[in-house]
PDB file of N, CA, C and O in Angstrom:
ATOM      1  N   UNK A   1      -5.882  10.816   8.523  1.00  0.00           N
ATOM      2  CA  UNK A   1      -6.544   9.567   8.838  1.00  0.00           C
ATOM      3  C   UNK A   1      -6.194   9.149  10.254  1.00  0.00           C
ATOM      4  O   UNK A   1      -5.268   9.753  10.796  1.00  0.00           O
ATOM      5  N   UNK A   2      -6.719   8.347  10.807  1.00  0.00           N
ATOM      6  CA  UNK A   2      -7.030   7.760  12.156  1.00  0.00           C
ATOM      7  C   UNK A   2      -5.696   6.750  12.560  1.00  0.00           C
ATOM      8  O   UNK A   2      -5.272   6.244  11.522  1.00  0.00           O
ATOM      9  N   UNK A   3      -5.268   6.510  13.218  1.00  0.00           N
ATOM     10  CA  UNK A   3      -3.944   5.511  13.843  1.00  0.00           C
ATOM     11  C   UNK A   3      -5.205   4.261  13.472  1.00  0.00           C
ATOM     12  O   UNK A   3      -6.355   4.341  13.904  1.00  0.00           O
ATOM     13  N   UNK A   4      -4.762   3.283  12.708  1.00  0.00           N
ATOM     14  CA  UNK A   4      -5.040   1.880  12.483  1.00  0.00           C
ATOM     15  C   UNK A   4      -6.123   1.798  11.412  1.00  0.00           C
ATOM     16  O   UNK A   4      -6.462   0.748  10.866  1.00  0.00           O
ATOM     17  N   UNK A   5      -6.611   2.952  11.174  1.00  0.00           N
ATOM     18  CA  UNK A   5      -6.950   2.858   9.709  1.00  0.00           C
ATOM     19  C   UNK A   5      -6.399   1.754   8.596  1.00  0.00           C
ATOM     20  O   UNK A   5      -5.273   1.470   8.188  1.00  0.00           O
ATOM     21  N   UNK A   6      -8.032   1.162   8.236  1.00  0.00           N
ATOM     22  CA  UNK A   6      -7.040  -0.062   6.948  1.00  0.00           C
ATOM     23  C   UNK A   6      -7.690   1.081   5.514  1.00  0.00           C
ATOM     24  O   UNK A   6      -8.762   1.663   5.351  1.00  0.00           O
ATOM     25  N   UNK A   7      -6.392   0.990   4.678  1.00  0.00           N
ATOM     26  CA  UNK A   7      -6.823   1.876   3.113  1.00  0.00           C
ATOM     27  C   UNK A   7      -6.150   0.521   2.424  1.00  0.00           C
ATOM     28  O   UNK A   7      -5.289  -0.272   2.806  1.00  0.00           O
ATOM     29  N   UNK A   8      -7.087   0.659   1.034  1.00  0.00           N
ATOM     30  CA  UNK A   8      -6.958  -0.430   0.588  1.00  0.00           C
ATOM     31  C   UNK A   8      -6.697   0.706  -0.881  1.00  0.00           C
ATOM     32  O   UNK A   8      -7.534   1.577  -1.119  1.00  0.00           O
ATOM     33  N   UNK A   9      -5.635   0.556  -1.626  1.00  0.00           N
ATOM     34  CA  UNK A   9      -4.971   1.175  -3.071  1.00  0.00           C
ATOM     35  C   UNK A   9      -4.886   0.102  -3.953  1.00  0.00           C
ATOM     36  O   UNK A   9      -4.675  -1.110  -3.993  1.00  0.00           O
ATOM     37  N   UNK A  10      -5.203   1.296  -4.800  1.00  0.00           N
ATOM     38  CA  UNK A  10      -5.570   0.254  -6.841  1.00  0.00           C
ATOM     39  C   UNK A  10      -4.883   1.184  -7.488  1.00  0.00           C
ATOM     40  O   UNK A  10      -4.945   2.411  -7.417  1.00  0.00           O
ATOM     41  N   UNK A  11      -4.148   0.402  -8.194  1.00  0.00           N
ATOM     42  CA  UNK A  11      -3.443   1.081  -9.114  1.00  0.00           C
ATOM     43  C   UNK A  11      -2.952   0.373 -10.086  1.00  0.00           C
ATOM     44  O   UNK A  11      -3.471  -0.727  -9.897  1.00  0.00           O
ATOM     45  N   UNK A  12      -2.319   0.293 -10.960  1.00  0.00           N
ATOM     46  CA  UNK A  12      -2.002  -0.050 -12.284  1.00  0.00           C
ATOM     47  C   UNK A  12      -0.530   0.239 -13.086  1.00  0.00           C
ATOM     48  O   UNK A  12      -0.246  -0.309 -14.152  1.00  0.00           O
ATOM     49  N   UNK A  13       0.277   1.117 -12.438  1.00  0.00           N
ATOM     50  CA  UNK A  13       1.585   1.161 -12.633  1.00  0.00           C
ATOM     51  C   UNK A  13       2.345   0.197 -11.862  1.00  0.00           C
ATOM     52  O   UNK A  13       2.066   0.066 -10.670  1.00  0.00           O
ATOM     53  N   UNK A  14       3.225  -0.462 -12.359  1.00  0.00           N
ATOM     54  CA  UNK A  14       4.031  -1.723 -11.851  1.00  0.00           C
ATOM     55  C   UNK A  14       5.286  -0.949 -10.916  1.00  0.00           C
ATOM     56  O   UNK A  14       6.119  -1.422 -10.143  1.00  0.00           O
ATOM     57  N   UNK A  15       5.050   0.246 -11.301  1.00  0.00           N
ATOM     58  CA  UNK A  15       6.272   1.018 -10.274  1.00  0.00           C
ATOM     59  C   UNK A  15       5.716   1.287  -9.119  1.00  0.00           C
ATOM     60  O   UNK A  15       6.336   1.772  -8.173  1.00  0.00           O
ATOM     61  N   UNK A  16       4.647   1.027  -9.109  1.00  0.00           N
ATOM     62  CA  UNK A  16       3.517   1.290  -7.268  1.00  0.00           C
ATOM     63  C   UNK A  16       3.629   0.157  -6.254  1.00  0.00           C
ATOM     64  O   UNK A  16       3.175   0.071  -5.113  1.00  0.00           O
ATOM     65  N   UNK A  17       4.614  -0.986  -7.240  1.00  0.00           N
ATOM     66  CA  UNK A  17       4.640  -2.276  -6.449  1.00  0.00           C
ATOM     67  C   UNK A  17       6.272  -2.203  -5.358  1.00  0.00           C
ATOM     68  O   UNK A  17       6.755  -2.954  -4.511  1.00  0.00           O
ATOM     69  N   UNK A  18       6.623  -1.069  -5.883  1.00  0.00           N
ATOM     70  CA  UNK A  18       8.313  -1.570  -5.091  1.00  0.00           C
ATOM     71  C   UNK A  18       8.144   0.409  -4.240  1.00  0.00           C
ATOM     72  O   UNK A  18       8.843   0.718  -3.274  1.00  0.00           O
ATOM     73  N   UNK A  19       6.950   1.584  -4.992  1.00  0.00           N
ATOM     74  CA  UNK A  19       7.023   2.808  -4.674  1.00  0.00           C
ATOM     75  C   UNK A  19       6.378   3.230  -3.436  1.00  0.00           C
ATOM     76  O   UNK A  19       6.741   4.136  -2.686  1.00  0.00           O
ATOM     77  N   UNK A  20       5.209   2.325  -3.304  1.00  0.00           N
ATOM     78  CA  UNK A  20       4.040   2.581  -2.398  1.00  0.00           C
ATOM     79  C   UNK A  20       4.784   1.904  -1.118  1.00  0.00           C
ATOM     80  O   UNK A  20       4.844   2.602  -0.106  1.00  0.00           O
ATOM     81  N   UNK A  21       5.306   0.717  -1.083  1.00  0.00           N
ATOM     82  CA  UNK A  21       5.958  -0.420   0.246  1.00  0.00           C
ATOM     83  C   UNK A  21       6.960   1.111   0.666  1.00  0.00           C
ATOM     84  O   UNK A  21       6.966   1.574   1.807  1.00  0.00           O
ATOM     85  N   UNK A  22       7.586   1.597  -0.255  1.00  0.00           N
ATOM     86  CA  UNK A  22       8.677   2.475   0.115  1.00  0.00           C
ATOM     87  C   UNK A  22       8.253   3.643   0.813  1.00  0.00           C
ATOM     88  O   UNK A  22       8.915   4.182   1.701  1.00  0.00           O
ATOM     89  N   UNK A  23       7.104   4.042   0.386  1.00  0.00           N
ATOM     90  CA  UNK A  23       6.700   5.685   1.290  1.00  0.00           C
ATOM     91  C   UNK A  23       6.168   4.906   2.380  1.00  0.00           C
ATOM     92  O   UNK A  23       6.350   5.458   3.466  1.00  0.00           O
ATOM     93  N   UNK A  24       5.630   3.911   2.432  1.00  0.00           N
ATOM     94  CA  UNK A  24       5.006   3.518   4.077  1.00  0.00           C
ATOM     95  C   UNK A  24       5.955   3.306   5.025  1.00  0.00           C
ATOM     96  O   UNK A  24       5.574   3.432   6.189  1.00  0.00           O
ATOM     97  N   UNK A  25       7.258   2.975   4.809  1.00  0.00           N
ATOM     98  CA  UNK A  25       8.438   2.568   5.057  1.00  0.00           C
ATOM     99  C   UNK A  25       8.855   4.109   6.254  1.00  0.00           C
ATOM    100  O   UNK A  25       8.937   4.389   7.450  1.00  0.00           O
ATOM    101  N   UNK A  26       9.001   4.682   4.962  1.00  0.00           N
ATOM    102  CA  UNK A  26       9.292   6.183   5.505  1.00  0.00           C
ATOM    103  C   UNK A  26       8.088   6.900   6.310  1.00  0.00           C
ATOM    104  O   UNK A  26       8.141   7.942   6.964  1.00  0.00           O
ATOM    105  N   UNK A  27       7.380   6.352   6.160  1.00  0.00           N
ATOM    106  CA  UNK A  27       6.137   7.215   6.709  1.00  0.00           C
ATOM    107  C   UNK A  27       5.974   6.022   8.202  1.00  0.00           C
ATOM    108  O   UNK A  27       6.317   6.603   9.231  1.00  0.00           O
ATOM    109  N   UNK A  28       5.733   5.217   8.336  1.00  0.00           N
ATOM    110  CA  UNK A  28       5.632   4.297   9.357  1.00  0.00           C
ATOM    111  C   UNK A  28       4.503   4.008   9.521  1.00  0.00           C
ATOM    112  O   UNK A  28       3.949   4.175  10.607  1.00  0.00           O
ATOM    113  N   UNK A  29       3.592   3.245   7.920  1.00  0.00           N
ATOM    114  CA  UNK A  29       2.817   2.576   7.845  1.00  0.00           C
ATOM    115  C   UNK A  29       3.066   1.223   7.381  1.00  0.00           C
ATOM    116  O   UNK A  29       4.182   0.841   7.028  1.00  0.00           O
ATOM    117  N   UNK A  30       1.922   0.428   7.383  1.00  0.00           N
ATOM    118  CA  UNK A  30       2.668  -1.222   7.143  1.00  0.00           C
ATOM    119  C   UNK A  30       1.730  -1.662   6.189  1.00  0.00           C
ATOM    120  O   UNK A  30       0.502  -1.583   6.201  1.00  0.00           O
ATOM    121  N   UNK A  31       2.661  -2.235   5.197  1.00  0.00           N
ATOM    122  CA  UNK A  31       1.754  -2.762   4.202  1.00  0.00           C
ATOM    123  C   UNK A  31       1.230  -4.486   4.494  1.00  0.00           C
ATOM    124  O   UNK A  31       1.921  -5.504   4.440  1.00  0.00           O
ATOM    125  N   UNK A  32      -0.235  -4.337   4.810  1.00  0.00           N
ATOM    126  CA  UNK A  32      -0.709  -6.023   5.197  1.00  0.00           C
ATOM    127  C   UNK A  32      -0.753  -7.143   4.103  1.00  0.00           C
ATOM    128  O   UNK A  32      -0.834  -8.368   4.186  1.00  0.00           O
ATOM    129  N   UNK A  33      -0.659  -6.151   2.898  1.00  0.00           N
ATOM    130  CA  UNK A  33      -1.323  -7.203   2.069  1.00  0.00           C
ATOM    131  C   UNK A  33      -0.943  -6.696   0.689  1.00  0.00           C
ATOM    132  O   UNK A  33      -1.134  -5.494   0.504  1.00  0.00           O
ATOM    133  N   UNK A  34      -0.367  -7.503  -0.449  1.00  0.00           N
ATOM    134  CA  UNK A  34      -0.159  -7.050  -1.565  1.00  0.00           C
ATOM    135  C   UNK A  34      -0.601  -7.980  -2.377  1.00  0.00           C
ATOM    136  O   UNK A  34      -0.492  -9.176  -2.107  1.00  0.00           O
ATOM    137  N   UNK A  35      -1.206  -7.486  -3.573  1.00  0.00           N
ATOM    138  CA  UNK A  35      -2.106  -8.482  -4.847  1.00  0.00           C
ATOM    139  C   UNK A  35      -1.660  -7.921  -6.115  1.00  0.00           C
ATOM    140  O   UNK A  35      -1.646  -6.715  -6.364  1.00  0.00           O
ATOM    141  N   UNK A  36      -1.272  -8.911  -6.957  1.00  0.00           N
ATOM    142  CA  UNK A  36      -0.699  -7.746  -8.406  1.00  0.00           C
ATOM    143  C   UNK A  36      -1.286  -9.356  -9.452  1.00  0.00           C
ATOM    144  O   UNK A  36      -0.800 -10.487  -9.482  1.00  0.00           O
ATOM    145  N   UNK A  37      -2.433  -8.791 -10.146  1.00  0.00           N
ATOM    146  CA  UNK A  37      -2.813 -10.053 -11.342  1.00  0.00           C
ATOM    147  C   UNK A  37      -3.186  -8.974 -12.441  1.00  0.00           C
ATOM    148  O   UNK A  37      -3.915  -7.988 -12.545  1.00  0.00           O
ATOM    149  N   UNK A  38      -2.218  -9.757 -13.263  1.00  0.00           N
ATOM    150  CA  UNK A  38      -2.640  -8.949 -14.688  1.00  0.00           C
ATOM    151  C   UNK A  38      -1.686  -7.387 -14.900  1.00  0.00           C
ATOM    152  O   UNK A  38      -0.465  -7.341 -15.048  1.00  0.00           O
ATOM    153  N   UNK A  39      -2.368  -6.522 -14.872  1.00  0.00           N
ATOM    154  CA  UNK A  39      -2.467  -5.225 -15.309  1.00  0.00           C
ATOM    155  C   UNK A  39      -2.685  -4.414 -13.918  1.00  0.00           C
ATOM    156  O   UNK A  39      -1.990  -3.434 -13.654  1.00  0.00           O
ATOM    157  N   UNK A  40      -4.030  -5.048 -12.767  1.00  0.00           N
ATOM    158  CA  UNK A  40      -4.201  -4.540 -11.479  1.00  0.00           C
ATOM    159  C   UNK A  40      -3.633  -4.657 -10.516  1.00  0.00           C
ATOM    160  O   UNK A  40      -3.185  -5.801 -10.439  1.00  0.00           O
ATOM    161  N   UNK A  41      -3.396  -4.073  -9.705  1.00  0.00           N
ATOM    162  CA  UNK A  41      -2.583  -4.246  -8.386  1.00  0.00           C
ATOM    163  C   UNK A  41      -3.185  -3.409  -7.261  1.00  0.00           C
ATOM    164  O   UNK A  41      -3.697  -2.298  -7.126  1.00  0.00           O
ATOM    165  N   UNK A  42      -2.951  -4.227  -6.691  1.00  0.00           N
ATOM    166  CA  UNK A  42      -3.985  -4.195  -5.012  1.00  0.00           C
ATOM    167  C   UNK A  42      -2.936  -3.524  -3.628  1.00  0.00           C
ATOM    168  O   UNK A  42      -1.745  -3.837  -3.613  1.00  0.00           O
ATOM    169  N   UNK A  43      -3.278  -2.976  -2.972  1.00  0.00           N
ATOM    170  CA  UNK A  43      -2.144  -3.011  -1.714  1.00  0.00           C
ATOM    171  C   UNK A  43      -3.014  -2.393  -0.412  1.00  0.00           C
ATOM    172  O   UNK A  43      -3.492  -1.259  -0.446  1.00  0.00           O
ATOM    173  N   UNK A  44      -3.134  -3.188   0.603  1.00  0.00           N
ATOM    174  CA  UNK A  44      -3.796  -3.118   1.491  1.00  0.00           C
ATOM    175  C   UNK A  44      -2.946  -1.992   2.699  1.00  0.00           C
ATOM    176  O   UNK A  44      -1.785  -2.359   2.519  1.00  0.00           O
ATOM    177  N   UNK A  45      -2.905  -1.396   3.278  1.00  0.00           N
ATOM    178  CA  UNK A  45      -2.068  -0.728   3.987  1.00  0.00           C
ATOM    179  C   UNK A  45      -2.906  -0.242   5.053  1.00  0.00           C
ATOM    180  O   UNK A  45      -3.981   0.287   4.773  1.00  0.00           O
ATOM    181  N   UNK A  46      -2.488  -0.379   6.369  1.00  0.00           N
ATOM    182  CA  UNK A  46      -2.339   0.118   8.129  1.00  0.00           C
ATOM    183  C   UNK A  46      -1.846   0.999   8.415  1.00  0.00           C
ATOM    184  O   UNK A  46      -0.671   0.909   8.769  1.00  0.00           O
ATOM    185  N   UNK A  47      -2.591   2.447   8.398  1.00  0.00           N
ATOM    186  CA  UNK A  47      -2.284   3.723   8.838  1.00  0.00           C
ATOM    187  C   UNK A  47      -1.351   3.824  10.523  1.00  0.00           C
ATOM    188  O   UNK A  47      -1.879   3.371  11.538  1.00  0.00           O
ATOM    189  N   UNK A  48      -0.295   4.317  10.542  1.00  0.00           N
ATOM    190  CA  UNK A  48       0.235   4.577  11.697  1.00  0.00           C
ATOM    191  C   UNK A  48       0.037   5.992  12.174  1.00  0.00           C
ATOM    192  O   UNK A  48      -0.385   6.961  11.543  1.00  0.00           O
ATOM    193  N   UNK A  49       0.413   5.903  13.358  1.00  0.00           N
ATOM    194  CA  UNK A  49      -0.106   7.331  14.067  1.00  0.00           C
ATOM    195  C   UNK A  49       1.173   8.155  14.228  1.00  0.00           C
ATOM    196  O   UNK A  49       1.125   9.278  14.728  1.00  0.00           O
TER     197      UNK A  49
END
């Protein structure tokens, strides 16, 4: 993917809420935006180059 790419992830395991922040971490992407209602969970993320 492209440097500044926005990906927007759906998912549904509650372990994607503390797993996904963590690989961007390591990877040196930034998470903009996080949504968790219900059962769904949202996470907006900014591709780094």
């Amino acid at each position: 993917m492209t440097p500044g790419t926005i990906l927007k992830v759906l998912a549904t395991d509650p372990g994607s809420l503390e797993d996904i922040p963590a690989w961007c971490r390591v990877h040196g992407h930034t998470v903009l935006e996080t949504r968790h209602e219900h059962h769904d969970i949202q996470l907006v993320i900014r591709v780094s180059g």
